[in-house]
N, C-alpha and C positions, 0 to 999 in steps of 0.2 A: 945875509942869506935870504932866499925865496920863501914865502909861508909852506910851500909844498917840504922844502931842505928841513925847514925845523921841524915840521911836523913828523916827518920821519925819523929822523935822530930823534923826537924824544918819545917816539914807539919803540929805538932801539937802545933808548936809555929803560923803558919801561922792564924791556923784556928782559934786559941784563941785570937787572933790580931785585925781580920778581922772585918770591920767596918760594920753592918745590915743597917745604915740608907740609904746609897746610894740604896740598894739592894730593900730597900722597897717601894724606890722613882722609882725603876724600875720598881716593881711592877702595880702598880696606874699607872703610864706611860702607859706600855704596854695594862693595862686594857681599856685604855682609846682608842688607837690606835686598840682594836679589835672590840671596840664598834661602832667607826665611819667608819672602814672598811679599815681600810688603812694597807698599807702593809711595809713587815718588811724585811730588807735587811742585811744579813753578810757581813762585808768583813775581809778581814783575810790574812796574810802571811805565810807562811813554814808550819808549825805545828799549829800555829791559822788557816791558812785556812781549815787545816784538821778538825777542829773542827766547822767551820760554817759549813760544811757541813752536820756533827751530829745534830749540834742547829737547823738547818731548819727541822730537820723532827721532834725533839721533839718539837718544836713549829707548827706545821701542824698537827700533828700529837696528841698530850696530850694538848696544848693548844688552839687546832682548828685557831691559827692567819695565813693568808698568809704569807710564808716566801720565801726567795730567797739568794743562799750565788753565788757572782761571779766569784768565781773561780771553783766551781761545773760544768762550761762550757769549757770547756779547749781549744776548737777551737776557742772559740771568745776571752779569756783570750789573748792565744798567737797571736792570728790574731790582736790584738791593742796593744801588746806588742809591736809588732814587723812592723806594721804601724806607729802607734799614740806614743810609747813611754810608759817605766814603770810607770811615774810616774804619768799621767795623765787614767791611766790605770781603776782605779774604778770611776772615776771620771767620765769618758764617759759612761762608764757601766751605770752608773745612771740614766748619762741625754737619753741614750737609752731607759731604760727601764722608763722614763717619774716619774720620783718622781717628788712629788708633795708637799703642807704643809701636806697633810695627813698622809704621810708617816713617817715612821723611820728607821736610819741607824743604825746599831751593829757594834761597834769593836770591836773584839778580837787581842789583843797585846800585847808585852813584853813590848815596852818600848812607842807605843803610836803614835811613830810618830815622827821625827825632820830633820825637813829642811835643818838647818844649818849643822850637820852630815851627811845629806844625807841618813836618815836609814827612809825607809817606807815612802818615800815622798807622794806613792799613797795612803797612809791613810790621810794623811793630806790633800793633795788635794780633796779628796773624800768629808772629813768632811767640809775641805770650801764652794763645791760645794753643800753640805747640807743645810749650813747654807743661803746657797743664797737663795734659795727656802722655807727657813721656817720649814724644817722638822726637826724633833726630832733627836737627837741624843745620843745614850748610848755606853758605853763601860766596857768590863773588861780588865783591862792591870796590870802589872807587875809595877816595881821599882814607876818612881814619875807620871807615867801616858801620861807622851810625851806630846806634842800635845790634843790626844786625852783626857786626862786629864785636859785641862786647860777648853775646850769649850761647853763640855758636857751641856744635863738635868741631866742625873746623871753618874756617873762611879764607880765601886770597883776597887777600887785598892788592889794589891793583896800584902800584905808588905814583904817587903824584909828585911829576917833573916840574910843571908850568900848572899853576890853576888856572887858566885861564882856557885852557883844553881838557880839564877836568873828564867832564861827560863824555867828548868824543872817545877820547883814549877808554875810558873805564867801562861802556859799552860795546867799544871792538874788543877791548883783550878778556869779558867776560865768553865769546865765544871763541875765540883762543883757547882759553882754560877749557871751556867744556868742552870743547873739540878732542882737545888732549886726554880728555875722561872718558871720553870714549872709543880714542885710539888706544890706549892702555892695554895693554896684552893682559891685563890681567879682568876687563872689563868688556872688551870687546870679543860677540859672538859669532857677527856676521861682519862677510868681507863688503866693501864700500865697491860702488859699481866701477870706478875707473879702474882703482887697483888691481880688481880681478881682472876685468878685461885686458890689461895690461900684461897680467902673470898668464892669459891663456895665448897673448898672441906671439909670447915669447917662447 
């Protein structure tokens, strides 16, 4: 088979895989966090970060929740890089922007988090400093979930077919999922531009 053939079979092994319960427990979560008014925070690296920054506006935007992803700032990103250090980096971001128990944290991740490797230590950090304060925590991550995986309210994990496509697959189907959270009838406020225009020319 072509790289294109496998590639896609094993997006459609991914999705056939993919476990609904975490997904629905994010649901109800986030329902719950727009209702008492708390706000919603991405954090993300490389190509995750690229995508909290999509998730904050369809959550602002289709699910009316307050959102905020931390590397959407790039002066203050690099200004406590490069003060304070990578790894305590969203970690400060937080306690900056004052989270609270109301709040909730989002990761988006490949592999979630680990210390001992030294890969994404500021998501770990982040999520401890979450947990210190009581607020919720959710993620979608790749291969066993890292870190992020173990401490979660809920997580999808994105299952891993071929390691060798790890990354690719596990940052397209983290906006899959979020896309899904915010088509959610039970999350979504506002109609999305095509679909309305769609339902008005019919």
């Amino acid at each position: 088979m072509s790289f294109t053939t496998t590639f896609l079979d094993e997006a459609a092994q991914i999705l056939a895989r993919l476990d609904p319960k975490p997904i629905e427990r994010m649901v109800e979560l986030l329902v719950e966090l727009r209702q008492a008014g708390g706000r919603l925070f991405f954090l993300g690296v490389g190509g995750s970060a690229a995508n909290c920054g999509h998730a904050v506006n369809d959550f602002r935007k289709i699910a009316g929740i307050e959102a905020y992803s931390a590397t959407d700032n790039v002066s203050e990103l690099t200004a406590r890089t490069n003060d304070e250090g990578w790894e305590t980096v969203f970690a400060n971001w937080l306690r900056g922007s004052r989270l609270t128990d109301r709040d909730m944290v989002f990761v988006f991740s490949v592999g979630g988090g680990d210390l001992e490797k030294n890969i994404s230590p500021n998501l770990v950090r982040a999520v401890e400093y979450a947990r210190q304060v009581g607020a919720r925590v959710l993620g979608i991550c790749g291969r066993d979930g890292g870190y992020t995986g173990k401490v979660p309210d809920a997580c999808a994990i994105i299952p891993t077919v071929n390691p060798v496509n790890v990354t690719p697959h596990s940052e397209a189907f983290q906006a899959v999922v979020w896309h899904l959270l915010v088509s959610h009838p039970a999350l979504k406020v506002s109609a999305t531009k095509w679909e309305s225009a769609g339902q008005r020319a019919a």
